[in-house]
N, C-alpha and C positions, 0 to 999 in steps of 0.2 A: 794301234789306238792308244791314246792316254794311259786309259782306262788299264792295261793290258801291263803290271806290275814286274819287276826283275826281283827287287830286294822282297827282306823278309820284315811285314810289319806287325805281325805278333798279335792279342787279342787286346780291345781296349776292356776297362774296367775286367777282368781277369777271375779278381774274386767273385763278380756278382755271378758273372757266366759258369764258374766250380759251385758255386752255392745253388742257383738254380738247376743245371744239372743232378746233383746232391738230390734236391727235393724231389724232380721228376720222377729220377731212377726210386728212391723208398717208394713213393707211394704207387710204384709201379710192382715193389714186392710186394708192397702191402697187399694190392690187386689182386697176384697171384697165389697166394696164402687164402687170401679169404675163396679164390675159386676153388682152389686145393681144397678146404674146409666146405664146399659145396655151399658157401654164404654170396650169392650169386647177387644178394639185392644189396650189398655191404662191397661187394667186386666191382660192379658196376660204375658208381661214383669216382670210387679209387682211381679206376681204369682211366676216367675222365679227367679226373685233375691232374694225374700223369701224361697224359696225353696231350693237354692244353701246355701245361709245361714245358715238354718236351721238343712242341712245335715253337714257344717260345724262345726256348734254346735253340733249337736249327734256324729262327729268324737272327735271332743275334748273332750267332757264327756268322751266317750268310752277308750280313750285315757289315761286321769287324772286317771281313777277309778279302770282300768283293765289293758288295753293293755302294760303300763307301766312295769308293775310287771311282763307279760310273756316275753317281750325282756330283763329287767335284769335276771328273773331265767335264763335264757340260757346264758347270758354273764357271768352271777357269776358261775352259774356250771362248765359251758365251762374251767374256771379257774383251777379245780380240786385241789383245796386246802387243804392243809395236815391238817387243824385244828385247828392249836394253833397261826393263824396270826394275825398280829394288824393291824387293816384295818380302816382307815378315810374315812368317807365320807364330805366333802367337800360341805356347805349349803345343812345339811341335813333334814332339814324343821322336818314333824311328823316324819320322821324315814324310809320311803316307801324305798328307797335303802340299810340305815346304818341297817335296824331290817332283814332284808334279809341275807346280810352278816354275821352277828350276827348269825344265824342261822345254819350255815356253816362253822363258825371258833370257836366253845366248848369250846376250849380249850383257846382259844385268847381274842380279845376282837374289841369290835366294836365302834370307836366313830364317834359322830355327832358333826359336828361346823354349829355355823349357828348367823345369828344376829336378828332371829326371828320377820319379818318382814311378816305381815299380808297380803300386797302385792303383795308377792311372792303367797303367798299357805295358802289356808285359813285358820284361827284355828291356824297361825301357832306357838307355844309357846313351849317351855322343857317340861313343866308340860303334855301337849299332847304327846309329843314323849313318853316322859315316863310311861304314861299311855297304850301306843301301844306297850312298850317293857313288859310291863306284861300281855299284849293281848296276843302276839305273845310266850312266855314264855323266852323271852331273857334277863329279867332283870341282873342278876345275871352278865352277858359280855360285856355289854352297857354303854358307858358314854357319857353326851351330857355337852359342854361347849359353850360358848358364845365368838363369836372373828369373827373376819374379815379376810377371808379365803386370803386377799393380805398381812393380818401380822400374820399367823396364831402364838397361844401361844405355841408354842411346838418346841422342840429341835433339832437337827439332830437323825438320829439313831431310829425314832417314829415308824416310821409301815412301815409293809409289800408291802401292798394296800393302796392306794389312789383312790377315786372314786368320783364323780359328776357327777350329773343329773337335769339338768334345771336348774343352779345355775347359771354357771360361764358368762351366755352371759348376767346375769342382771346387772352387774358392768359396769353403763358409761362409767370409763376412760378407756380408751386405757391402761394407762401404768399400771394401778391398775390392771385390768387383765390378763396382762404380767406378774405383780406380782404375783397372785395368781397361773398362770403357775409355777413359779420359784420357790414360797412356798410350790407344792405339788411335785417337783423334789428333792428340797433342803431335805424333810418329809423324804424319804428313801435312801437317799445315802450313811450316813453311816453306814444303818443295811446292806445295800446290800453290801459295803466292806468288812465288818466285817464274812458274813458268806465263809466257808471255800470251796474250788474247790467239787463240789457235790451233792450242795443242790441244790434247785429249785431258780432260781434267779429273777424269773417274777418279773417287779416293772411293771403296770399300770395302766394308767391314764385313763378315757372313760369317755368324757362327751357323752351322751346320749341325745339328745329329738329327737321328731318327733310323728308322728302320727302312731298307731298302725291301722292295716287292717284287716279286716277278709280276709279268702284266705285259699291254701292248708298251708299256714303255716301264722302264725301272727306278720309281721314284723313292722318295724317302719318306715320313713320315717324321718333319721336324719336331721335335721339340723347342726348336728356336732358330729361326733363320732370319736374319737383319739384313739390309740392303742399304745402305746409304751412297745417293751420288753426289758429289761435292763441284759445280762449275765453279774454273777459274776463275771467271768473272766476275764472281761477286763478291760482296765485301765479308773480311775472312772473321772477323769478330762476331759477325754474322752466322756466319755458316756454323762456326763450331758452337754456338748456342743453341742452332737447328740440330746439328749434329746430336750435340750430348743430349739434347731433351727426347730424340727420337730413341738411343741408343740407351737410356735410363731404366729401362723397361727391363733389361736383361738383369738387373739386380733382381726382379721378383721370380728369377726363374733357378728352378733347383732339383737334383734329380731326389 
């Protein structure tokens, strides 16, 4: 299965997941101190916001480690991709999204941008991605570059697919985000001109987070999920004006 991971991709946001843990665990002493002290209606509360917490934290792990990976298989399958596409992944941290695609496109190629920030997602560094791209057996169709996904270095005419997951809401600015909108519209406009009345014309974009469930199926619980489909056929000054107005929206979103 997709889904079914070799390399190692570490936790994302790191700090939040030690700092919430941190809180569970006290006020889980706290609880047991005040039962010890026989202060059972003072224990009680305790016990609860410990506990709330603490399921917290088991959703988040569950989330970073697994759940992640069965909502992209389904989005990336869902795709049904001929094989030989160029597909960015957009702060692609160890590779958990850009090694997936990778996998999917053979014949193509798969890159990660990212400015390798320890903050985001643990571990986080090229030399780890790259190391999960030979976990995964995808070295061969992988490349990871270094840049700032509001300027990225690359051309018009890049790739097919554009993809991000838990990236684009950690950019402060307002406008810088706006840009990295613009930068992953601007990535395929003119391969999407250029190919002829026929082919498949999908151009999109999904940022992805939330929290995965167990359930009759295992979804997420976005915070932001975008979908943009872009036909060949129509005209492209067009489209990218649909595009960016649809895509505008993600500037108001922020963890």
């Amino acid at each position: 299965m997709l889904s079914d991971r070799k390399g190692d991709y570490g936790f994302d946001a790191p700090n939040v997941l030690l700092t919430l843990t941190g809180i569970g665990l006290v006020f889980l002493a706290i609880a047991l101190v005040l039962a010890a002290l026989h202060l059972g209606f003072w224990a009680i509360p305790a016990a609860a916001i410990s506990l709330f917490v603490l399921l917290g934290v088991a959703s988040f792990t569950y989330t970073t480690r697994r759940g992640k990976f069965v909502v992209w298989a389904e989005i990336l399958e869902g795709l049904q991709l001929r094989g030989d596409e160029r597909v960015l992944d957009m702060g692609s941290g160890r590779g958990a999204i850009q090694l997936m695609a990778a996998q999917l496109v053979p014949r193509g190629q798969a890159v990660g941008l990212d400015l390798w920030r320890s903050a985001d997602q643990s571990g986080n560094a090229a030399a780890v991605a790259s190391r999960n791209a030979q976990a995964e057996g995808v070295a061969g169709n992988t490349a990871f570059e270094t840049g700032d996904m509001s300027k990225m270095p690359f051309p018009d005419n890049s790739f097919d697919l554009v993809v991000s997951s838990l990236a684009i809401h950690n950019i402060e600015d307002a406008a810088m985000r706006q840009g990295a909108i613009d930068e992953a519209v601007r990535g395929d406009q003119a391969r999407r001109q250029a190919r002829h009345r026929g082919l498949r014309g999908d151009q999109q974009l999904r940022e992805t987070a939330g929290r995965a469930r167990h359930g009759r199926r295992e979804k997420a619980q976005s915070w932001l999920a975008i979908l943009v489909r872009l036909p060949v056929d129509r005209n492209v000054s067009g489209d990218r004006d649909q595009a960016q107005s649809r895509l505008s929206k993600v500037s108001r979103f922020r963890t």
